[in-house]
Structures are given as structure tokens and as C-alpha cells.
C-alpha positions as CSV (number, residue, x, y, z in Angstrom):
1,X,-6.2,-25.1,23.7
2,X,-6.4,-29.0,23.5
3,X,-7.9,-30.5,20.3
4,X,-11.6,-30.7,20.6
5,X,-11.7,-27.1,21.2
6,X,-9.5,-26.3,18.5
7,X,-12.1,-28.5,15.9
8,X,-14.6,-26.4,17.3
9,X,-12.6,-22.5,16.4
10,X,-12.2,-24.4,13.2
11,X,-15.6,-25.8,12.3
12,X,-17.1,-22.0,13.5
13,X,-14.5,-20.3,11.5
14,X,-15.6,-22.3,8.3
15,X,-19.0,-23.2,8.4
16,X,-18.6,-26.7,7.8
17,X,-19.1,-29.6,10.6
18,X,-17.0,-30.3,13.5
19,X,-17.0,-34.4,12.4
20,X,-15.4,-32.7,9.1
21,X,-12.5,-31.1,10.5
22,X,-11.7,-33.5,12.4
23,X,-11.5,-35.9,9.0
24,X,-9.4,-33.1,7.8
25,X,-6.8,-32.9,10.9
26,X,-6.8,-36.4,11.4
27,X,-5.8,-37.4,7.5
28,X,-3.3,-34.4,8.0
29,X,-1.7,-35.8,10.8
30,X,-1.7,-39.2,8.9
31,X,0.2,-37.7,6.3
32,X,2.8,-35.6,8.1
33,X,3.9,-38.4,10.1
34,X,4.0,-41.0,7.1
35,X,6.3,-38.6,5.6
36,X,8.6,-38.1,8.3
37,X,8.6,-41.9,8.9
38,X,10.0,-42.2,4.9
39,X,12.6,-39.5,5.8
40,X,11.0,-36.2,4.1
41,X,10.6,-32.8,5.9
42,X,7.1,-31.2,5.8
43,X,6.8,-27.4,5.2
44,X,3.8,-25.7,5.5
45,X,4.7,-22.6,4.0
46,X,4.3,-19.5,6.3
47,X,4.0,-21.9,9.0
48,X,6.1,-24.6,10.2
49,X,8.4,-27.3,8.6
50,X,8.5,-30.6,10.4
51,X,11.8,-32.5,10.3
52,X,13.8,-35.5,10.8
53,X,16.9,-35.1,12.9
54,X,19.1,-37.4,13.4
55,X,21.0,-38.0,16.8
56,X,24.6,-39.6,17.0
57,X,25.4,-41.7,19.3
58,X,26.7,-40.0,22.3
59,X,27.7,-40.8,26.0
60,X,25.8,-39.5,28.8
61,X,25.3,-39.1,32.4
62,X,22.0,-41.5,34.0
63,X,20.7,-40.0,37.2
64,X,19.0,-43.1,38.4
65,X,22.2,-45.3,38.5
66,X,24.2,-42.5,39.0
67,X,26.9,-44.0,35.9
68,X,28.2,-43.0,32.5
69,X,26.4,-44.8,29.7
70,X,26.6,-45.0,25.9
71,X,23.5,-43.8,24.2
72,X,22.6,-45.2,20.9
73,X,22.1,-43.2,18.1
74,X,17.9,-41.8,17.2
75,X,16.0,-40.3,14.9
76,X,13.6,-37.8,15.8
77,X,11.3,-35.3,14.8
78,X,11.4,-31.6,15.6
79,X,8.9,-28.9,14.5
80,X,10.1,-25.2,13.7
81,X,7.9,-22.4,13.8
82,X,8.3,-19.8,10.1
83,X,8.8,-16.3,10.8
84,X,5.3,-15.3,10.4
85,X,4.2,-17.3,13.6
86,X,7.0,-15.8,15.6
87,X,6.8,-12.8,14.8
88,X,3.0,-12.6,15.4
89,X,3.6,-14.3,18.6
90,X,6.1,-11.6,19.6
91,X,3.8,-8.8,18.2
92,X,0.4,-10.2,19.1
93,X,-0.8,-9.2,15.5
94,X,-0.5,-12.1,12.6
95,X,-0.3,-9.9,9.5
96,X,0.3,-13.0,7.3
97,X,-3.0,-14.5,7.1
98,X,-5.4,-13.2,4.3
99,X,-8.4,-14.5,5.1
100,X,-11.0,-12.7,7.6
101,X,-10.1,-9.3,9.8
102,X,-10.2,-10.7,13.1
């Protein structure tokens, strides 16, 4: 599922216009990322937490000239999935969610 079609699942699920959600994922993505930038983890609760990890620096193998080379030191961010989501995802049911029975 690519975005547009997910705006779509979302706008039909609750009755409000695609234009809308998209506001909605758009300020959402907005705010996640701000907040990782500034060094905080997000946790949605039931969901996911999105972190900051930070790399050290490391030595490492580079195919394309075939040599040893230093890598500096990164931040990045990682997602991890809560238990609900993985278990549903290993079940095929998500019990977690109280809104409509499908």
C-alpha cells in the first residue's frame, strides 16, 4: 500500500475528505521528524516508537575500492513495531483496536 491509497482506506474509514487526511499525515510526519531531529523518541502507544540511534564510529570493509576504511560516527532513526502490531501480524487478527469490527 503506497500513500495515496492509504489516504483513501483512511478518508472511507472516517467519513471526512481525502485533502483532510492528508493535512493530518502530513503535519504528523512534520512532527515526528522535528522531534527526532531535537533528539526525542516518538511513541505511539500500542503502535510504534520512533528513535534516535546513535552509531559509533566504526571501521569497515568498501566493496567498490576493495579497502578498509574508517566510518564516521551517525545518527539515525529506527522505527520499532509494539507488541500489538506484531502479534496481529503473526496472528492475522489485531485484537487491540476498539474502534469498528472489521
Amino acid at each position: 500500500m503506497n500513500q495515496s491509497e492509504m489516504l483513501s482506506r483512511v478518508s472511507e474509514k472516517i467519513n471526512l475528505p481525502k485533502y483532510h487526511c492528508e493535512r493530518v499525515l502530513d503535519a504528523m510526519k512534520k512532527v515526528i521528524v522535528e522531534s527526532l531531529v531535537n533528539g526525542d523518541d516518538v511513541r505511539l502507544r500500542g503502535f510504534c516508537t520512533f528513535e534516535v540511534t546513535n552509531r559509533k564510529k566504526r571501521n569497515g570493509y568498501n566493496p567498490i575500492t576493495g579497502k578498509l576504511e574508517e566510518f564516521e560516527a551517525v545518527r539515525s532513526a529506527a522505527c520499532k513495531m509494539g507488541k500489538p502490531v506484531k502479534k496481529a501480524v503473526k496472528t492475522g487478527v489485531w485484537e487491540d483496536f476498539d474502534g469498528d469490527d472489521e
